[in-house]
N, C-alpha and C positions, 0 to 999 in steps of 0.2 A: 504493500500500500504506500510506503513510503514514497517507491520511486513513481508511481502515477501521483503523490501531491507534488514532487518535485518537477513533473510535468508540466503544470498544474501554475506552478510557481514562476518557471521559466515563459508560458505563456503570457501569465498577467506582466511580467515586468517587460516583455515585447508589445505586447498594448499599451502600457503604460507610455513608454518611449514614443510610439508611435502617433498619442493624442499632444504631443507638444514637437512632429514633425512637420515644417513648413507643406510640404508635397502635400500631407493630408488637411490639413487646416485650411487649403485651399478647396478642399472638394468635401462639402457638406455632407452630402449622403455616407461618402464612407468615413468621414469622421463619424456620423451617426450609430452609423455600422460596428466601427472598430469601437463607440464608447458602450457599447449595449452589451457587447460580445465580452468585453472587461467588466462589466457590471457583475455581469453573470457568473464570473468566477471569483469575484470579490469573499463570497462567505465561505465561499473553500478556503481561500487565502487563510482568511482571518482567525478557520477554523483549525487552521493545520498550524500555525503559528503558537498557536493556545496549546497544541495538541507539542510540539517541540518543545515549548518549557515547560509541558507537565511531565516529558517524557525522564528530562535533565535534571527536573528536580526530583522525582523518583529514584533514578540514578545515585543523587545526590545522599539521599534520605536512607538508603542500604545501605550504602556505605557505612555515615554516620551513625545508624543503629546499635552497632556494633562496637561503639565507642567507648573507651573507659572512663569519656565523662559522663557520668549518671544521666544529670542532666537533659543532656547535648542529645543521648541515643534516648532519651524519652520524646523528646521534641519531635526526634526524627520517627517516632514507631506513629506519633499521633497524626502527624503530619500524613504521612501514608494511609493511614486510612483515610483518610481525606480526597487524597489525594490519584490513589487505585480506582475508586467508582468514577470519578472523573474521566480517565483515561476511557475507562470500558465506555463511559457513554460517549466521547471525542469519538474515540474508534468507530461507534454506531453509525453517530451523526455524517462523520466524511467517507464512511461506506456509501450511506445514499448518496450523495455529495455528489461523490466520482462514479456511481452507475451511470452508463449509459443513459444520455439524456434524446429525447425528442428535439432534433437539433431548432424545431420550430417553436419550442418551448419561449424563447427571449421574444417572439416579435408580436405584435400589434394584433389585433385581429376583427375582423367583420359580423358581425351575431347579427344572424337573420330570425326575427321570430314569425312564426304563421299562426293564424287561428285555424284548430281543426274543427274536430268534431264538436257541434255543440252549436252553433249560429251564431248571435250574438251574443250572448254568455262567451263564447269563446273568443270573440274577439277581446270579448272588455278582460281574459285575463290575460290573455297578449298584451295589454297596456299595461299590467299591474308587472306583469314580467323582463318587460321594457325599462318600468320604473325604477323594479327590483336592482335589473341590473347595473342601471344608472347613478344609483344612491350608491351601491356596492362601489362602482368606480370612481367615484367624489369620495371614497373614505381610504381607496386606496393613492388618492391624488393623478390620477388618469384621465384625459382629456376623450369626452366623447362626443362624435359629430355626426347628427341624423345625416344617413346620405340617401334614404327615400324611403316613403311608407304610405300606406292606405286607411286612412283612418274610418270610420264607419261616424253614423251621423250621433251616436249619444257617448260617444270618449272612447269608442275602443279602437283596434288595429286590424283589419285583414291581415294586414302584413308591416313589419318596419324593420329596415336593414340599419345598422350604425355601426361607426367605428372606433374602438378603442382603442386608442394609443398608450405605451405607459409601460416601462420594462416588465418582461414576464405577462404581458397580459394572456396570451394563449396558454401560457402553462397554468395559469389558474380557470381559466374559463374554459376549458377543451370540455371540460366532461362536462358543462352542463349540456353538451349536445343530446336532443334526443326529442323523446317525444312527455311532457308536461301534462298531468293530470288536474285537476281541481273539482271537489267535492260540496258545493252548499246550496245555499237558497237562491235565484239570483231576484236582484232588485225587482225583475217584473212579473216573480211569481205571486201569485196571490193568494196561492192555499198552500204556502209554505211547505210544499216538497223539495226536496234536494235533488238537485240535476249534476251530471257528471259531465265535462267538460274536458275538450283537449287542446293544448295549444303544442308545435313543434319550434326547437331551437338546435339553429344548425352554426355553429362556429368554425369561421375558418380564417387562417392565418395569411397576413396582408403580403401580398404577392408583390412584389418588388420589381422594382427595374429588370427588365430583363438583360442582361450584356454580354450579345454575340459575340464570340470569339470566333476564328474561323482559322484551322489550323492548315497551313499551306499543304500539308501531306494527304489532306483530304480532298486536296484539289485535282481536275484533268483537265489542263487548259492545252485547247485545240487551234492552229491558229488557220486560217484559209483565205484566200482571194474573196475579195467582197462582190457581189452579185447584182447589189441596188444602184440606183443613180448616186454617184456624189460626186461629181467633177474629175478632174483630170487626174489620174496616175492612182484612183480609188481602188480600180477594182484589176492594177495590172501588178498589184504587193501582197503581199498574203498581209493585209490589215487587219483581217476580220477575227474576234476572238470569241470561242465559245466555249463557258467553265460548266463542268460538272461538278457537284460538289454529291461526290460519291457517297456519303454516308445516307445522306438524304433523296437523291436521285434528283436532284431540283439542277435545271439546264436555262444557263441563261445566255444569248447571244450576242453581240455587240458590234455594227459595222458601218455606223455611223461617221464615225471620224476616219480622218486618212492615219493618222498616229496610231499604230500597233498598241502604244503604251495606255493612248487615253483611250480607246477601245476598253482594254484591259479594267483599266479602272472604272470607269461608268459601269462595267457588266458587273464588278466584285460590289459595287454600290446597290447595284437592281440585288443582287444576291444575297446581301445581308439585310438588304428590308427585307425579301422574300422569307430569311428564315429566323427574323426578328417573328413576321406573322404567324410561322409555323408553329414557332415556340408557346406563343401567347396564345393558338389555339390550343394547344394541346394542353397546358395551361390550366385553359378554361375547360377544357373537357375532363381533364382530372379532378376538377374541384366538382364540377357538375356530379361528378360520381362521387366521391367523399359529400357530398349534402344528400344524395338520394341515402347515404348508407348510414345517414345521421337521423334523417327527420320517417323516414320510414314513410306511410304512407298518411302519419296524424291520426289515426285511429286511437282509441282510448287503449286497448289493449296491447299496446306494444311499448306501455309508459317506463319511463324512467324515474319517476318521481310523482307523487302523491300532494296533494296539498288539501287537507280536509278541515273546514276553517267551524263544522260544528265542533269537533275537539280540538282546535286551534291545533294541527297535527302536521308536523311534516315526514316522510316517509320515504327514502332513497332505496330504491328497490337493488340495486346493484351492490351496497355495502350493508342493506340491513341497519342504514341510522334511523334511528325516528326521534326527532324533537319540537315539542310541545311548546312553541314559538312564533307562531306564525305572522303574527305582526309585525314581529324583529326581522323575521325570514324575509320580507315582502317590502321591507325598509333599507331593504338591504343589505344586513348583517348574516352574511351566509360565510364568514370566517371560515365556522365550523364542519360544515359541509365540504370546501372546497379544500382546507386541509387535510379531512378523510379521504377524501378521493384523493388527494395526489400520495397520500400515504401509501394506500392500497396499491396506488400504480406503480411509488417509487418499492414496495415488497415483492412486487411480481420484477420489476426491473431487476432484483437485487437473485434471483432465483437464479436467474440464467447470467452472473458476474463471479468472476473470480480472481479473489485478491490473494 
């Protein structure tokens, strides 16, 4: 374990270095980049630091145990025990630490909420879960901006998408994805039966600049005589350039210019938009399926969570939490919640690691 904190260490102080390099202080995004990516490793840092001079003082404390000043080897037996549980729980804590992380853990993310099952009742707790979320994000100091929604005509939401900014925000909000239950009366019942309501919540991490790279060994550029009109000595030079960029199969031609060179260049231009586009669909086809494989189809039956407000009850079907809260829950004090879930996640992480 040592030599993964020292990893671990070597890292942070190359970030470090890195947020006071001119080169990057120039380019906002991956200043961005490079301060979120240090963030993230800071409570390792800090943990393994703690974990170094409890290791030294332990060291320290056998020794002098043993010492023939009475004293001195009392100091040091008290000290130890002290100072042993300690250790065992360091050791705990930078186990999970250094598990294998979901490298999308550090970035921003998008929460889409839908009303399912239920009508209007299910829209208005789409609003409430909206809310939920937004108060939770005001306590964690996280910046969130509606980026579109459907509102229905007495407060509630067909649908609202927004985005949270705010280090770690995907690593704490991943698992609320799913499908949202809600159990009570609603406002325009009139013979006070309880109706069972669904709303879905699909979380997904904010998709970044894309930045094409285009490795020249991926290329087959063909050069041949040009065939179109373009004046004098066009089409009697082999000017014309056409690149495949093999991984892809994407073919782009260029015979415009009398210049072999700027041929060349215009065609690598069409080319990297071409698989700038490629990227960004696919992209989007991937996330399209990570949200079908989140929100499920909104039925009530396929819930993740319970919200039953005659027992003031909340009920996480995945971890078996239930707490008796639900005003706080809905205020947005889901602390609780969201650090069981990443426990759970960081235990199964911890199954398949070996230190």
């Amino acid at each position: 374990m040592l030599e993964l904190i020292e990893k671990v260490e070597n890292k942070y102080r190359e970030l470090t270095d890195l947020l006071s390099d001119p080169a990057v202080l120039g380019e906002p995004s991956r200043l961005s980049k490079i301060a979120r990516e240090r963030a993230g490793l800071e409570e390792v840092v800090q943990a393994a630091s703690r974990y170094r001079q409890v290791l030294a003082q332990i060291e320290e404390d056998e020794k002098l145990k043993s010492s023939s000043d009475r004293e001195l080897a009392e100091m040091a037996k008290t000290e130890l025990e002290e100072l042993k549980p300690e250790r065992q729980s360091l050791e705990e804590k930078l186990k999970l630490l250094l598990a294998p992380r979901d490298p999308n853990d550090s970035k921003n993310v998008i929460v889409e909420v839908r009303a399912g099952t239920g009508g209007e009742e299910a829209a208005l707790f789409a609003a409430e879960l909206y809310r939920m979320y937004q108060r939770y994000a005001e306590r964690q100091r996280w910046k969130v901006e509606l980026l579109s929604s459907n509102p229905t005509g007495i407060g509630g939401y067909k649908e609202v998408i927004f985005l949270v900014e705010g280090q770690g925000a995907f690593g704490k909000l991943k698992h609320e994805s799913g499908v949202h239950r809600v159990q009570r009366v609603p406002a325009t019942e009139s013979s006070g039966r309880i109706h069972t309501s669904a709303a879905s919540v699909a979380v997904l991490p904010e998709v970044e600049d894309v930045d094409i790279q285009i490795n020249p060994a991926d290329l087959r550029i063909d050069v041949f005589r040009s065939s179109g009109p373009g004046g004098q000595s066009v089409n009697t030079t082999d000017s014309a350039v056409r690149i495949t960029h093999v991984p892809s199969g994407l073919v782009v031609t260029c015979q415009d210019e009398k210049s072999q060179m700027k041929n060349k260049t215009k065609a690598l231009k069409v080319l990297r938009a071409r698989l700038l586009d490629k990227a960004v669909t696919e992209q989007k086809e991937k996330i399209d399926t990570a949200r079908r494989s989140m929100v499920g189809s909104g039925d009530r039956s396929e819930k993740i969570r319970t919200y039953n407000f005659p027992q003031n009850r909340m009920t996480d079907h995945r971890i078996g939490l239930t707490l008796h809260s639900l005003d706080a829950i809905l205020d947005g004090k889901i602390n609780e919640i969201v650090d069981a879930l990443r426990a759970k996640e960081q235990e199964e992480r911890l199954k398949n690691t070996d230190f």
